[in-house]
BAVEXRO-865897 format. One record per residue (C-alpha): x, y, z; residue in one letter. Coordinates in pm, 1 decimal. Example, Ala and Ser with C-alpha at 12.3 -4.5 7.8 and 13.67 -1.06 7.14 Angstrom:
! BAVEXRO-865897
        x        y        z residu
   1230.0   -450.0    780.0      A
   1367.0   -106.0    714.0      S
***
This chain:
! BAVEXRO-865897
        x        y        z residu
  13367.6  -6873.0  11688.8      X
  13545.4  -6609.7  11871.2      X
  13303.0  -6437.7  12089.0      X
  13349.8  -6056.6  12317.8      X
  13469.3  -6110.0  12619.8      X
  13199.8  -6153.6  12921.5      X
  13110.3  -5832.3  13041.2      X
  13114.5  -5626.1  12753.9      X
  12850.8  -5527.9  12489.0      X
  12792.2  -5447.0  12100.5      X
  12640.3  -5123.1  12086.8      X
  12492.6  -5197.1  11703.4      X
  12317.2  -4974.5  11429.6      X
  12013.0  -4877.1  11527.6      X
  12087.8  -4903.4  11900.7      X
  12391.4  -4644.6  11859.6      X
  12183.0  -4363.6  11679.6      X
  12001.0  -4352.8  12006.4      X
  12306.4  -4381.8  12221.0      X
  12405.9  -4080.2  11974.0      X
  12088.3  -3867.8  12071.4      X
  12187.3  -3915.7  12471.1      X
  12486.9  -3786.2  12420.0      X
  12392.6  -3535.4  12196.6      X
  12126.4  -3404.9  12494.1      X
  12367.5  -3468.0  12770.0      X
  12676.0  -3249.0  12603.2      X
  12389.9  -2992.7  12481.3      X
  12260.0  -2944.2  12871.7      X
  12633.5  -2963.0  12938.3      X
  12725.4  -2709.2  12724.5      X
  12411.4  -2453.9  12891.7      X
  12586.8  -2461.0  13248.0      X
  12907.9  -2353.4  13065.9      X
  13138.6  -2742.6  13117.2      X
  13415.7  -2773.6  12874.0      X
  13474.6  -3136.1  12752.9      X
  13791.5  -3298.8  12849.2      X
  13927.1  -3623.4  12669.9      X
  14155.0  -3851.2  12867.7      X
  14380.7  -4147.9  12838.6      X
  14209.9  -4498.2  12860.8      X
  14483.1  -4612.7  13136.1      X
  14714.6  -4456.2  13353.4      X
  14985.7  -4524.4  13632.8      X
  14851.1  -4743.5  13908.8      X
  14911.4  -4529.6  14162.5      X
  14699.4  -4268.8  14057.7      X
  14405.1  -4486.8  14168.0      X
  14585.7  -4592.8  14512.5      X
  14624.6  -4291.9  14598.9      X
  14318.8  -4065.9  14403.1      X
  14004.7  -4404.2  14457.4      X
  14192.1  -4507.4  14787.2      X
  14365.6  -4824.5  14922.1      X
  14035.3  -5015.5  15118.5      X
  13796.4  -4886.2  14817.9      X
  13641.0  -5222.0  14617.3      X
  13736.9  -5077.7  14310.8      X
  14109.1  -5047.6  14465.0      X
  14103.3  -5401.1  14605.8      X
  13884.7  -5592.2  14371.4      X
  13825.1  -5432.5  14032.3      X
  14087.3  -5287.2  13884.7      X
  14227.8  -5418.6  13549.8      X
  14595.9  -5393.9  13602.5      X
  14913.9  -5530.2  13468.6      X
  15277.1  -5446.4  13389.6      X
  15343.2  -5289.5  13025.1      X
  15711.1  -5362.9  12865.3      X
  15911.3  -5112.1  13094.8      X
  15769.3  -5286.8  13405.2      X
  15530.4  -5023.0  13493.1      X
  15196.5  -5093.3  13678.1      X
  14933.8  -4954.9  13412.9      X
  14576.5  -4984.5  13488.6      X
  14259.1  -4923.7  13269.0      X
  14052.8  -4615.5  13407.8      X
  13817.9  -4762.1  13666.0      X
  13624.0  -4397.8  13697.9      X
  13711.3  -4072.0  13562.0      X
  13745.5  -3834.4  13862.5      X
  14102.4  -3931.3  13943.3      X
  14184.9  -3926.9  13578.4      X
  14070.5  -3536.8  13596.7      X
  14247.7  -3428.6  13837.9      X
  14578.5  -3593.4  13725.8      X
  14502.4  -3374.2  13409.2      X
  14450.0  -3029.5  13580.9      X
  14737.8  -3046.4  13823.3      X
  14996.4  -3203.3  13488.0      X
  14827.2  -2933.4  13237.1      X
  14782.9  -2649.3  13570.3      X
  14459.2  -2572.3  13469.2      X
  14416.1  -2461.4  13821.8      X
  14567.6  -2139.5  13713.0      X
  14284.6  -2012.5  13492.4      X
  13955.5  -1866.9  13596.6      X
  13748.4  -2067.6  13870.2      X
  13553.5  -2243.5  13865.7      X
  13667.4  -2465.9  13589.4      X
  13435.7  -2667.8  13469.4      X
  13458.7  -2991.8  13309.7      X
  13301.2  -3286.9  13185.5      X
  13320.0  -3634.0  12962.3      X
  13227.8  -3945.3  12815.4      X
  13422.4  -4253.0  12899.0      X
  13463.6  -4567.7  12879.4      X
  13573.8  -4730.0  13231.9      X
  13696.3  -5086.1  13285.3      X
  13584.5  -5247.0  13674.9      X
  13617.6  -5660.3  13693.1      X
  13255.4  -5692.0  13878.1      X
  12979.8  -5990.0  13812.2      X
  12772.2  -5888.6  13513.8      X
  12470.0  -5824.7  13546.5      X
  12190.2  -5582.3  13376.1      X
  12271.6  -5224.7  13383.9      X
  12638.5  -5347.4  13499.9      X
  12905.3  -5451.2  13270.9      X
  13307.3  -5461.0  13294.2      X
  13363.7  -5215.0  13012.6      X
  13116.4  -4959.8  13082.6      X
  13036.5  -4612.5  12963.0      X
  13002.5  -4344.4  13182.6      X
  12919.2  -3941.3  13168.0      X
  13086.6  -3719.2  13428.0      X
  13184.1  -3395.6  13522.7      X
  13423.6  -3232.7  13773.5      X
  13401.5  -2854.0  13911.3      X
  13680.2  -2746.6  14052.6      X
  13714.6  -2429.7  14279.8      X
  13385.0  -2369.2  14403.2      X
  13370.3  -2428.5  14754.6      X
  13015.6  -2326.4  14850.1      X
  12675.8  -2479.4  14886.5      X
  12561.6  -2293.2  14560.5      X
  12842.4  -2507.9  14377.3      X
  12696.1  -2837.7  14487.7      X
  12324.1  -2731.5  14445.3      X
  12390.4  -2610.3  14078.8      X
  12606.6  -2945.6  14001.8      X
  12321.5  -3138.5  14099.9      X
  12060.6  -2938.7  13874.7      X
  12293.3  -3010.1  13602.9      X
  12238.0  -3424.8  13631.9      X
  11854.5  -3284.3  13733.2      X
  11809.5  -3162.8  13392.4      X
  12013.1  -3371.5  13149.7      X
  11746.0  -3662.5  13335.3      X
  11431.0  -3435.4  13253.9      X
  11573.8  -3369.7  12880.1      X
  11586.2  -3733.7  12834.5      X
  11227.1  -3773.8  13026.8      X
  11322.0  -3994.7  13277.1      X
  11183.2  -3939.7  13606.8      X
  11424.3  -3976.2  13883.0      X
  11481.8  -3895.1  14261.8      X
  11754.4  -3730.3  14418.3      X
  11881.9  -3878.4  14751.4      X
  12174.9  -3652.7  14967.6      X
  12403.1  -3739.9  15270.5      X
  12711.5  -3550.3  15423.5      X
  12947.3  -3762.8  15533.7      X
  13200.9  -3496.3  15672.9      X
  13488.1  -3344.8  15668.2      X
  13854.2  -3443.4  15778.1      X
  13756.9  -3266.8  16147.1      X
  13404.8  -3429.4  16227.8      X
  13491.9  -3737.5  16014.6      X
  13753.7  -3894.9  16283.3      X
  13444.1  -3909.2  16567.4      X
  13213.5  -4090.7  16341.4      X
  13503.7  -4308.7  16244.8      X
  13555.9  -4425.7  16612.1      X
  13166.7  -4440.8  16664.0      X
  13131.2  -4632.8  16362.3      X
  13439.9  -4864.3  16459.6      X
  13305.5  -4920.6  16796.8      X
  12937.6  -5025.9  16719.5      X
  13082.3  -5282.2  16412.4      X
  13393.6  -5415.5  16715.1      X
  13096.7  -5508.1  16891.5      X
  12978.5  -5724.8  16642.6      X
  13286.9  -5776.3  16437.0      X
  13196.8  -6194.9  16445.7      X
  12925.5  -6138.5  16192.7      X
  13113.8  -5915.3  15931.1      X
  13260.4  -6061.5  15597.1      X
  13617.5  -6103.7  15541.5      X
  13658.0  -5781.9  15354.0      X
  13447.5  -5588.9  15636.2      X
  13693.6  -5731.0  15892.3      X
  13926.3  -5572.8  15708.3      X
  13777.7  -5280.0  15672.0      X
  13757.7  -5241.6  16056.9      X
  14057.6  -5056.0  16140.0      X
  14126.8  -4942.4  15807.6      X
  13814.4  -4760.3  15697.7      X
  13523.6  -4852.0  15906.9      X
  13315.7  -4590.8  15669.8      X
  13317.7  -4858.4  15375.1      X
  13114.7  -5098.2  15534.0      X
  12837.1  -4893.3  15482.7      X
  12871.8  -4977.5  15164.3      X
  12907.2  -5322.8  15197.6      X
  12677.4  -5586.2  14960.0      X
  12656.8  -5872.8  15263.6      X
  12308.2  -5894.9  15316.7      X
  12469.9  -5959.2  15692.9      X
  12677.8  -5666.9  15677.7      X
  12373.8  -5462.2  15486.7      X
  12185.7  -5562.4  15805.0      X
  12428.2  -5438.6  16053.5      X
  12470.0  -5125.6  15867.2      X
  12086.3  -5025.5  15880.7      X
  12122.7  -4969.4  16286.5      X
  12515.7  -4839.4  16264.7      X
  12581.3  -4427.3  16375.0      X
  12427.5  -4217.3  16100.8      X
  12719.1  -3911.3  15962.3      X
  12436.4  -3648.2  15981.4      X
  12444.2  -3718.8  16414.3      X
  12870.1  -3589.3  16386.4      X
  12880.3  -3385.7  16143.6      X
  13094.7  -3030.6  16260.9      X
  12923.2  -2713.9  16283.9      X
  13071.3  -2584.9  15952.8      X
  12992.2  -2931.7  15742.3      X
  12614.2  -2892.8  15899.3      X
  12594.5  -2553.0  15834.4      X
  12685.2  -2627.7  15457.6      X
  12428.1  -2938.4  15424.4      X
  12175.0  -2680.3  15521.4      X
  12225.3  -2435.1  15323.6      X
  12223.8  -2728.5  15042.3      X
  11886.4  -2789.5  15107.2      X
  11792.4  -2403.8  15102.1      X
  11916.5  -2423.5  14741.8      X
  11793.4  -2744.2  14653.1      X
  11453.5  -2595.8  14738.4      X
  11532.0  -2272.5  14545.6      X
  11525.9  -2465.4  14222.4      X
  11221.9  -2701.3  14265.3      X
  11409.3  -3003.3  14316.3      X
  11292.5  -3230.5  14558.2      X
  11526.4  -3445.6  14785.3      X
  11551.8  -3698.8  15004.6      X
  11791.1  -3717.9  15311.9      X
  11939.7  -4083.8  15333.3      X
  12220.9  -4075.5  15582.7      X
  12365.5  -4460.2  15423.0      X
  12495.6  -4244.4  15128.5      X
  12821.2  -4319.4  15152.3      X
  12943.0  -4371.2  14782.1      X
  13203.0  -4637.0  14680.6      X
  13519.5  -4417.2  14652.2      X
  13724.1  -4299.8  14906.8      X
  13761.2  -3941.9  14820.3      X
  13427.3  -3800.4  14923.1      X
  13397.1  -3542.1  15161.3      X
  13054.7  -3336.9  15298.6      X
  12807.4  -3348.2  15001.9      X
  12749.3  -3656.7  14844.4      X
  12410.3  -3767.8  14656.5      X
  12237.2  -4014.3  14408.1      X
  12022.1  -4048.0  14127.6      X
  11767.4  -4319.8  14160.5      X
  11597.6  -4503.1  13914.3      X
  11274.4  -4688.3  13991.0      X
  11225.2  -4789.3  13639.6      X
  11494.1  -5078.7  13597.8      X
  11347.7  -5349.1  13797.1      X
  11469.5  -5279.4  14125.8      X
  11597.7  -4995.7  14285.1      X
  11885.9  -4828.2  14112.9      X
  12133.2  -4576.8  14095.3      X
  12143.1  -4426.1  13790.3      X
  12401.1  -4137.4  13861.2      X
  12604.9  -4060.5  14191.3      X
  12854.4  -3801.3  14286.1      X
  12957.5  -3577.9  14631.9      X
  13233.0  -3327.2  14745.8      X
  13599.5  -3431.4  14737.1      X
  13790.4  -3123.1  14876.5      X
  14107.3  -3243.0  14950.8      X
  14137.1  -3488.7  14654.3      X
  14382.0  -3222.6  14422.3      X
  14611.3  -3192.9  14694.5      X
  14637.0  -3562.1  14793.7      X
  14766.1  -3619.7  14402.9      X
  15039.8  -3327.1  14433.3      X
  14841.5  -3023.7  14308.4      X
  14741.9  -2741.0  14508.3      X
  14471.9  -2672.5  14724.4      X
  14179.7  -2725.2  14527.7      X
  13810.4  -2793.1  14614.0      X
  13634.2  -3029.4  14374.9      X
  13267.9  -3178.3  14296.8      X
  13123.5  -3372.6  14013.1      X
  12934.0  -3672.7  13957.0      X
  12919.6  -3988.5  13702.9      X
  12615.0  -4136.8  13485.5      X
  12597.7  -4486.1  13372.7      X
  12527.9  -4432.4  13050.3      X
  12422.4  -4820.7  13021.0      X
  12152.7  -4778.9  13316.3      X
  12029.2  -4469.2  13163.5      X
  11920.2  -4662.3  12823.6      X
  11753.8  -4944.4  13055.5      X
  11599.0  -4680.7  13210.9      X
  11476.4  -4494.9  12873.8      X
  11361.2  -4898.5  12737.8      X
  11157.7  -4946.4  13053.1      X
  10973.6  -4643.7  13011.5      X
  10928.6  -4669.5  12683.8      X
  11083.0  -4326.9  12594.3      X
  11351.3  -4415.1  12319.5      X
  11372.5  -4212.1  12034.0      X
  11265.8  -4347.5  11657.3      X
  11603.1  -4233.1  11537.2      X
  11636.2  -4334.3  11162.0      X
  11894.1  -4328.7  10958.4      X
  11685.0  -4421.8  10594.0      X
  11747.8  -4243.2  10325.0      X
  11524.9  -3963.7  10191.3      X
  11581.5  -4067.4   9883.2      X
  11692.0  -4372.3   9674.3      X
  11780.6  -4338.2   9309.4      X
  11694.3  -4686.9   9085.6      X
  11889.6  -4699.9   8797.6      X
  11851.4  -4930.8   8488.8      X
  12196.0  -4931.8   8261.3      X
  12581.2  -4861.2   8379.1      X
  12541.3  -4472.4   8236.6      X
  12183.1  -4434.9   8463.5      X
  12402.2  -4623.6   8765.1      X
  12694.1  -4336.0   8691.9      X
  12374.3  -4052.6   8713.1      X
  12282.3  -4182.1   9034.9      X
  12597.8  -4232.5   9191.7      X
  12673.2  -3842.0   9091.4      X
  12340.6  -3698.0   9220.3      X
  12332.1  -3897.0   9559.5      X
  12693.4  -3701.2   9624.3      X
  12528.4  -3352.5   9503.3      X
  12218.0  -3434.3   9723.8      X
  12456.2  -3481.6  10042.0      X
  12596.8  -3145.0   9995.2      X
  12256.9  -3009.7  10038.5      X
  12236.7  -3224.2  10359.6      X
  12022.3  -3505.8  10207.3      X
  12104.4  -3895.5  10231.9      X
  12050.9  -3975.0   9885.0      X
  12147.0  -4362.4   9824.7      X
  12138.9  -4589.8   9549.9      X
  12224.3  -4860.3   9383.8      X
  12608.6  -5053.8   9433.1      X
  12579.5  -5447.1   9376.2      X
  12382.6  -5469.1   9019.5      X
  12026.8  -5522.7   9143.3      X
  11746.2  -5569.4   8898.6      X
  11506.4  -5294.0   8889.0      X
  11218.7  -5481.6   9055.4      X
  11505.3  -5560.6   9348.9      X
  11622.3  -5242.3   9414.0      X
  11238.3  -5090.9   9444.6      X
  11213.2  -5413.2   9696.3      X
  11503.5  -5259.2   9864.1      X
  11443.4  -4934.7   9888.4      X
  11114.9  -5042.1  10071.9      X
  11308.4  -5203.4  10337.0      X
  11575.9  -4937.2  10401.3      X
  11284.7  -4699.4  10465.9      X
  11355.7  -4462.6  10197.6      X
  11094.0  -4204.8  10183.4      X
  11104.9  -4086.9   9788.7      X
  11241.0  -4283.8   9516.7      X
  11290.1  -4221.0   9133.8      X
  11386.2  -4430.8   8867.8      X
  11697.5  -4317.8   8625.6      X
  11731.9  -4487.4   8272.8      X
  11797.6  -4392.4   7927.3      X
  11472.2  -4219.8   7844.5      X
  11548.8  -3978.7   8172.0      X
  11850.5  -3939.2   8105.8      X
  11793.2  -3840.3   7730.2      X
  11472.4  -3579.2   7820.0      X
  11657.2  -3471.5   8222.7      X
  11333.6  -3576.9   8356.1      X
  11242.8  -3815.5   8602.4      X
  10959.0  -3900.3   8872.0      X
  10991.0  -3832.6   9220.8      X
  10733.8  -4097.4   9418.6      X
  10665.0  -4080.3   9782.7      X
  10677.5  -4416.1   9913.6      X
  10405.0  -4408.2  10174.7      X
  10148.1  -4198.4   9996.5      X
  10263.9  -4288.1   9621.6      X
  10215.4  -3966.4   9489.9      X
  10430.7  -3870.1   9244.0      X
  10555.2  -3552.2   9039.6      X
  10788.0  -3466.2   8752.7      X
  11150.4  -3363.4   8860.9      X
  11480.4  -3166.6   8668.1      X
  11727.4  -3435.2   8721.9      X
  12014.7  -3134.9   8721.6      X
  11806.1  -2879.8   8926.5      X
  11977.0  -3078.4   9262.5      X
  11871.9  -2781.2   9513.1      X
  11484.5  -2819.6   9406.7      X
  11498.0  -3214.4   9451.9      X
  11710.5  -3123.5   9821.3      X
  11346.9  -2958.7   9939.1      X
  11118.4  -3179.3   9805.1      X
  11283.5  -3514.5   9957.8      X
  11396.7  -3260.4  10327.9      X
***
C-alpha cells in the first residue's frame, strides 16, 4: 500500500470544515484591519531564499527542499512566505501604490525538519506582510491583528517581544556575542562553530541543550541596542499598553530567519503540551532592498495553522461544524427517485442541502441512512405523493411531522432552514 510521505498529513471531512471556519475567522479579522490577500507560487528560484532567509539560517542550511528542474535551474519549494512577498511587490512594483500596503495569505510551506506534533514537513501557515510603515504604531497594530484573530478563535495566548537591532547597534552585540561564545567555543555544536564568525546571533537560537545552556547567560540585545532602536521598543510598549495587550519582554527572541531587524515577537501557546510558539514575526527593514527593490520598510508575522488546531483540540474549543443535510428526500419508484433528484437541486437554490437517494436503497435503508448522515427533516416521495403533490415533512429528532406542497419549494426552504 502506498502510503503519504512522512511528514505530511490528510486533512479529512469533518476535520477540514473546521480548518474551513479558521480560515474563514482569520481572513474575516484580516479583512477588518484592511490586508489584501496575495496568492503566490509554491516554489521559486533558490536564490531568493539565500539571499531573502539568509545563508547561516537552518532553514537555508538544513531544510530547504531543493533540486534542479529540466533547464538546470535551482528551484526550491517555499520554506516561509515573507521572501516570497517581497519577490512579488518589487516584480509586480506594488511599492508604487498607497502605503502602507497591506498583505496577507495562506500557504502551504515545505521545511525537511523531524516530525513531530504541531510540526510537519508540508505545513500550512497564515501570514501577513506590511510594507511602508516605519513606526512603532505599525508594529503595535500588526501585533493586535494576530491578538485578535487568537481571541476570535478563543484561544488564550501570550505575547512575548525582543529588539534585536538595527544594522548600527547590531555590529556591537555581534562582537559581544562572538566574544562571550570564543570563550567557550569547545562546548558549541558543529553548526554553532560555524555559526561563530558567520552569525554569532543564530546561536541564540540554537536547539543543543549545551548550546541552549550557554545561551541563557550570553549578552542580552536590549543591553546594545542604539538610541533610535530603544527609543522605538519603547514607544512599542506605550502602544502595546494603549490597546490592553499585555507583554512580556524576553530578550532570547531572536527568531529563526535572518532578516529581522528591531521588533520581533511571539505568540505562545501553553495549551499544546509544552511550551509553544504558536505565531512569530518582527521588523525586517532592509529586507526589500537586499532582493533589488527599493527602500522599503517591512513587518509581518506567520501562524502555524497546524499548532493553532492542537491548540483549539486541547482546549476543547473546536467548532461542531456539520455538513448534514437539512433535508433528505426517500423515494420509492424510478419516477419518485426523478422527483427527488429535481427538488434537492430547487432546494439548493434556496441555499438548502437537500440530498437523497443515488444507489437504489430500499425504503427502510435509506430512512437508516438518513439517520446516520444527520439529516434533520426527511419526507418520503412515492406514487400516492406524487399523484395528490403532497407529502410529510418529519423532524428527525422530535418526530413531528406536517403536511407539505411538494411544488411550493420556497415554503419547504423555511421550514427545513
Amino acid at each position: 500500500m502506498i502510503q503519504k510521505p512522512r511528514g505530511t498529513i490528510d486533512i479529512l471531512p469533518g476535520e477540514s470544515e473546521v480548518w474551513q471556519w479558521v480560515e474563514k475567522t482569520i481572513k474575516e479579522t484580516a479583512d477588518l484591519y484592511g490586508y489584501s490577500e496575495i496568492r503566490l507560487p509554491t516554489f521559486e528560484s533558490s536564490e531568493l531564499y539565500k539571499r531573502g532567509v539568509g545563508e547561516t539560517s537552518d532553514v537555508v542550511q538544513k531544510e530547504m527542499y531543493s533540486f534542479e528542474d529540466n533547464d538546470r535551474r535551482s528551484i526550491t519549494l517555499r520554506p516561509e512566505g515573507t521572501a516570497g512577498v517581497v519577490r512579488s511587490v518589487i516584480e509586480n512594483s506594488l511599492a508604487t501604490g498607497v502605503m502602507p500596503l497591506s498583505l496577507y495569505y495562506l500557504i502551504s510551506c515545505f521545511r525537511y525538519e523531524k516530525p513531530e506534533a504541531g510540526r510537519s514537513r508540508e505545513f500550512y501557515q497564515f501570514g501577513v506582510e506590511q510594507f511602508g510603515a516605519q513606526n512603532p504604531a505599525a508594529d503595535a497594530n500588526v501585533i493586535s491583528l494576530g491578538y485578535d484573530i487568537f481571541k476570535n478563535l478563543g484561544l488564550n495566548v501570550s505575547l512575548e517581544i525582543n529588539s534585536i537591532g538595527c544594522r548600527h547597534c547590531r555590529p556591537k552585540y555581534h562582537k559581544a556575542l562572538h566574544d562571550y561564545f570564543d570563550n567557550c567555543r569547545e562546548d558549541l555544536c558543529d553548526t554553532c562553530l560555524d555559526r561563530l564568525n558567520k552569525n554569532p546571533l543564530r546561536i541564540l537560537d540554537c536547539k543543543s541543550p549545551v548550546c541552549s545552556a550557554l545561551a541563557e547567560k550570553a549578552p542580552k540585545t536590549v543591553d546594545y541596542l542604539c538610541p533610535e532602536c530603544a527609543a522605538h521598543m519603547e514607544e512599542l510598549k506605550k502602544y502595546l499598553d494603549a490597546a490592553g495587550i499585555k507583554y512580556t519582554v524576553n530578550p532570547k527572541i531572536v527568531r529563526g530567519l535572518d532578516y529581522y531587524q528591531r521588533t520581533v515577537f511571539e505568540f505562545i501557546s501553553e495549551d499544546i503540551g509544552s511550551k509553544s510558539t504558536i505565531c512569530g514575526g518582527g521588523r525586517y527593514d532592509g529586507l526589500v532592498e537586499e532582493l533589488g527593490g527599493p527602500k522599503l520598510s517591512g513587518i509581518g508575522f506567520a501562524m502555524g495553522l497546524t499548532r493553532v488546531m492542537l491548540a483549539l483540540k486541547a482546549t476543547d474549543k473546536l467548532p461542531e461544524i456539520s455538513n448534514s443535510p437539512a433535508l433528505y428526500i426517500a423515494s420509492m419508484g424510478d419516477n419518485a427517485r426523478l422527483k427527488s433528484f429535481e427538488m434537492s437541486l430547487a432546494l439548493k437554490k434556496h441555499g438548502i442541502n437537500a440530498s437523497f437517494d443515488q444507489v437504489g436503497r430500499s425504503l427502510k435503508a435509506q430512512m437508516k441512512y438518513a439517520d446516520k448522515t444527520g439529516a434533520r427533516f426527511s419526507c418520503v416521495l412515492g406514487d400516492s405523493e406524487l399523484e395528490a403533490g403532497k407529502a410529510t415533512l418529519k423532524n428527525m429528532s422530535t418526530g413531528e411531522s406536517q403536511e407539505i406542497d411538494i411544488a411550493d419549494v420556497e415554503n419547504i426552504a423555511k421550514l427545513v432552514k
